[in-house]
ZAMARGU-4260 file (C-alpha; in steps of 0.2 Angstrom, whole numbers, plus 5000, padded with zeros to 4 digits):
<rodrens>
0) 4852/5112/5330 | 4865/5104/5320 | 4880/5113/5314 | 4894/5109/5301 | 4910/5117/5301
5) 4923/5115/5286 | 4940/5118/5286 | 4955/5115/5273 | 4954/5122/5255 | 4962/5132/5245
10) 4975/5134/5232 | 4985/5120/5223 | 4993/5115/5211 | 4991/5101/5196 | 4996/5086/5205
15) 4997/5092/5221 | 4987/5087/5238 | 4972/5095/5248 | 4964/5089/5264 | 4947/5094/5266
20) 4938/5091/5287 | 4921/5092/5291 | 4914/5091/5307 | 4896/5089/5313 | 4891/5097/5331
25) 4876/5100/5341 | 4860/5090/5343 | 4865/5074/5333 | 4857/5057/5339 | 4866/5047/5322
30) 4875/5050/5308 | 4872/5038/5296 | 4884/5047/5281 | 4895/5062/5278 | 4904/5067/5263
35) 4906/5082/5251 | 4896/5088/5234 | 4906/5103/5225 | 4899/5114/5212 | 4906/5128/5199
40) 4896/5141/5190 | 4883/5135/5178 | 4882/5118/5185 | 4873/5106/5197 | 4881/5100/5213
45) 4889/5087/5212 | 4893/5071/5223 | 4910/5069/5224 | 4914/5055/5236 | 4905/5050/5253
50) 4905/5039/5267 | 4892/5029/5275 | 4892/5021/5292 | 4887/5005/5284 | 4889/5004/5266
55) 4908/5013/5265 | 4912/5024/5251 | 4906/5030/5236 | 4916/5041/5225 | 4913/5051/5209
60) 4921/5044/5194 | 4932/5056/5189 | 4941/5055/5208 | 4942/5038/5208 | 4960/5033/5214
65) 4966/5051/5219 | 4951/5055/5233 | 4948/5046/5249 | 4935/5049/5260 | 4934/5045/5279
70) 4923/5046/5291 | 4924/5044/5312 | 4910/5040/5321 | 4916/5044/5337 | 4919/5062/5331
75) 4907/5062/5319 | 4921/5071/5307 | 4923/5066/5289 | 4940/5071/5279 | 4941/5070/5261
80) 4961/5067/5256 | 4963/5075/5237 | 4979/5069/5226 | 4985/5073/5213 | 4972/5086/5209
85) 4966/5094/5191 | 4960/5110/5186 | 4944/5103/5184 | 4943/5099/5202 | 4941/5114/5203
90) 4923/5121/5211 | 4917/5124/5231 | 4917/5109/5239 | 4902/5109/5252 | 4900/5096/5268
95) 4885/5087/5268 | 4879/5076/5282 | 4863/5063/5283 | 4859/5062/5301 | 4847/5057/5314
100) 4844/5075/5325 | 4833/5079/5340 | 4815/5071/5342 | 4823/5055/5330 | 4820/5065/5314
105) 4833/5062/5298 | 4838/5076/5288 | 4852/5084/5276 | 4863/5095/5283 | 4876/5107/5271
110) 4891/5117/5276 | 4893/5133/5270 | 4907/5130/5255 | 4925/5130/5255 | 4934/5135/5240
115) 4947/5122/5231 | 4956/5131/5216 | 4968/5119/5206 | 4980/5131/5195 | 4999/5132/5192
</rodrens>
């Protein structure tokens, strides 16, 4: 089994900062990519910025230059840095890893949610 666990989240401000962390446990043979999708009521998930272990980053328009997203293999723990956030980054960001698990089979994993709210 393969478990993700979020942390970070919460309340901010208009231009202020949140870290979000992600880390994958269990029965993990690979990781091939990590990264967060966030969603708000009424809307499709979104990707907003992952990492792959071989390609790098890619990162939702609308976060370019104010999100970064990392990702350490030997941990296999990703961290989303978010700066100067907006209202409309507003939404439950949830982890999702693409990994290679027991008996070599690759699959999506999702975390449960964490909520960022963006209000002054």
């Amino acid at each position: 089994q393969v478990q993700l666990e979020e942390s970070g989240g919460g309340l901010a401000q208009p231009g202020g900062s949140l870290r979000l962390s992600c880390a994958a446990s269990g029965s993990i043979l690979m990781v091939y990519a990590m990264g967060w999708y966030r969603q708000t009521p009424g809307k499709e998930r979104e990707l907003v910025a992952s990492f792959h272990r071989n390609t790098g980053s890619t990162y939702l328009d609308s976060v370019k230059g104010r999100f970064t997203v990392s990702l350490d293999i030997a941990t296999n723990t990703a961290t989303l840095h978010m700066n100067n956030l907006k209202p409309e980054d507003t939404a439950v960001y949830y982890c999702h890893a693409d990994l290679l698990g027991l008996g070599y089979v690759r699959d999506d994993y999702w975390g449960q949610g964490t909520q960022v709210t963006v209000s002054s």
